[in-house]
C-alpha positions in Angstrom: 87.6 49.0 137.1 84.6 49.0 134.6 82.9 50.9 137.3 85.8 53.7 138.0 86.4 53.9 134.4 82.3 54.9 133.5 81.9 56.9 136.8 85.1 59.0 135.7 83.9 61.5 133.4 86.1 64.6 131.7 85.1 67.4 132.9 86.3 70.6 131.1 87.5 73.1 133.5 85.3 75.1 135.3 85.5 79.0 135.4 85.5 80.3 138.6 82.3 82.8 139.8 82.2 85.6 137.3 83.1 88.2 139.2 87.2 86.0 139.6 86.8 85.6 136.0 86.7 89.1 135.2 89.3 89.7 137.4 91.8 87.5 136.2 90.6 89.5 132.2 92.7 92.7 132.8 95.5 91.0 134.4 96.0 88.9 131.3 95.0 92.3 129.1 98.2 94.1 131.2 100.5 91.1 130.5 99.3 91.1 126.1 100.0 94.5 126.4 103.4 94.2 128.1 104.4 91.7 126.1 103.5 93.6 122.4 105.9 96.5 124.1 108.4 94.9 124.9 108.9 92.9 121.1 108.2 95.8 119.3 111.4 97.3 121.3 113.4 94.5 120.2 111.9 94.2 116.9 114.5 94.9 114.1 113.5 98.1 112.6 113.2 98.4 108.5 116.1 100.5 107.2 116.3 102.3 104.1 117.1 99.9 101.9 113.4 98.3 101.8 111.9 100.4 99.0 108.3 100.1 98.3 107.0 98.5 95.0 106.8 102.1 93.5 110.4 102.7 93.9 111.0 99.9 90.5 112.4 101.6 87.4 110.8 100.3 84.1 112.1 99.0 81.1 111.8 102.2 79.2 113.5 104.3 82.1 116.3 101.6 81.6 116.4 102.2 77.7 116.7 105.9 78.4 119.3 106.0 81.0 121.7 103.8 78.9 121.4 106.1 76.1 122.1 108.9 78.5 125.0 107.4 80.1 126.7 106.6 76.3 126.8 110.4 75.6 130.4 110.9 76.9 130.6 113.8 79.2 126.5 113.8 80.1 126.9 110.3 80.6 129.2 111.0 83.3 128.0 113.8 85.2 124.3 111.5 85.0 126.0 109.0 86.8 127.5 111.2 89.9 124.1 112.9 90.0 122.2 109.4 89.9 124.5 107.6 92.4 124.5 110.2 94.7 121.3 112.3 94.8 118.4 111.8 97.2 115.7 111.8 94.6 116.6 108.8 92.8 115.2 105.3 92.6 117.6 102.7 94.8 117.9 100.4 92.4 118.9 103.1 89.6 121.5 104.8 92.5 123.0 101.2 92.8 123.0 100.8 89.3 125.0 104.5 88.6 127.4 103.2 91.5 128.4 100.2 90.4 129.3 101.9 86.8 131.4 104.7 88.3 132.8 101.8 90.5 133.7 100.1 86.8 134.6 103.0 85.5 137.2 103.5 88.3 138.7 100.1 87.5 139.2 100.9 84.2 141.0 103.9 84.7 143.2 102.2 87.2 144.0 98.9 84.9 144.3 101.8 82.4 147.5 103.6 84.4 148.7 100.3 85.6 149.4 99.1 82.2 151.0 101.7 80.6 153.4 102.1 83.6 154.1 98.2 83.1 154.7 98.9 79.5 156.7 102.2 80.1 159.2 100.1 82.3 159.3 97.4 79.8 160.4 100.0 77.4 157.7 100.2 75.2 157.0 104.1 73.6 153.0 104.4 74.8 152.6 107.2 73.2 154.3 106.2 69.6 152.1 102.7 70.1 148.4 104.7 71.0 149.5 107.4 67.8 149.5 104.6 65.3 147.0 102.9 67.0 144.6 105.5 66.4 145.8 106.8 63.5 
């Protein structure tokens, strides 16, 4: 056994004659190439959504565009422009949406509880007069 086990040697694999080996070289070029085609057909494409690092608004921006939205009709008309126009920032657009979004709510809690109170019999308009007042 002694005898098989020295006489055995491993043997790395031999590479055919040159001119097989260059052969076989395209064939395995064609099938890289095939390959990279067909992922990058079924690779997910980036949408709009990924911004670059550029596309970050800055603390000052921030400061500025909350004082602009607390001026009461600016503030407003800003936030339509910002949540819908093409030149803005992403995460400022999401920003101005989610406020007119709150803004929305508030209007409709707004409606919802004076018709409550209406139908309860409470005078709104007497109650908001001396409320203000």
């Amino acid at each position: 056994m002694a005898d098989n086990y020295n006489s055995y040697s491993p043997q790395t694999q031999q590479i055919p004659a040159q001119q097989g080996y260059q052969q076989q070289a395209p064939q395995q070029r064609y099938q890289q190439q095939a390959t990279q085609q067909r992922y990058q057909q079924q690779a997910p494409q980036h949408s709009s959504r990924w911004q670059p690092m550029n596309d970050v608004t800055s603390t000052g921006e921030w400061f500025l565009n909350l004082f602009l939205v607390a001026i009461p009709l600016v503030g407003l008309i800003l936030l339509f422009v910002w949540a819908f126009g093409s030149g803005t920032a992403s995460s400022k657009k999401n920003w101005a949406r989610a406020n007119l979004i709150w803004i929305l709510v508030g209007i409709i809690l707004t409606i919802v509880i004076c018709v409550v109170a209406t139908l309860m019999g409470v005078d709104v308009q007497a109650f908001l007069h001396r409320y203000y007042s």
